[in-house]
N, C-alpha and C positions, 0 to 999 in steps of 0.2 A: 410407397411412402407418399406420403401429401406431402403439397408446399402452399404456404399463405403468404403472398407478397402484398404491401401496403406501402402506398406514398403519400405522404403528407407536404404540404406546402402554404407558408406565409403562416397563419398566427398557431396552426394544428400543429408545425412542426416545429415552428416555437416552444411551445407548449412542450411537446413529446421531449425536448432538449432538454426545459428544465424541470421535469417529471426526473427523466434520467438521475439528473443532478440531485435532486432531493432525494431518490432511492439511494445513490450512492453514498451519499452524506447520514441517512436516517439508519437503514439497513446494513446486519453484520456484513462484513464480503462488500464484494461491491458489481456492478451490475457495468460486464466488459464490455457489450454489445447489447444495439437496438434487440438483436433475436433476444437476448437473457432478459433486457429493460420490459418486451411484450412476456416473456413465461410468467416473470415475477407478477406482471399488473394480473397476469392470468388467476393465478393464484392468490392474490388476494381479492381478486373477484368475487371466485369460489368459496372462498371464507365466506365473504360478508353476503352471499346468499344462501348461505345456508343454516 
């Protein structure tokens, strides 16, 4: 199994906080952790290049 570890700090992870927030708030469900907050952006990555 892999593991991807990222740390973010001062406006990056600003930022990633209220990303979270906006997912939670826009999207059905809601987005319990950073790991779920990165699948989700994954996935709508995916979409939008394809």
């Amino acid at each position: 199994m892999s593991e991807f570890h990222a740390t973010l700090y001062g406006d990056d992870a600003e930022r990633a906080t209220q990303m979270k927030d906006r997912l939670d708030q826009e999207l059905p469900g809601s987005v319990a952790s950073n790991a779920e907050m990165v699948r989700t952006l994954l996935d709508l990555a995916e979409e939008s290049l394809e």
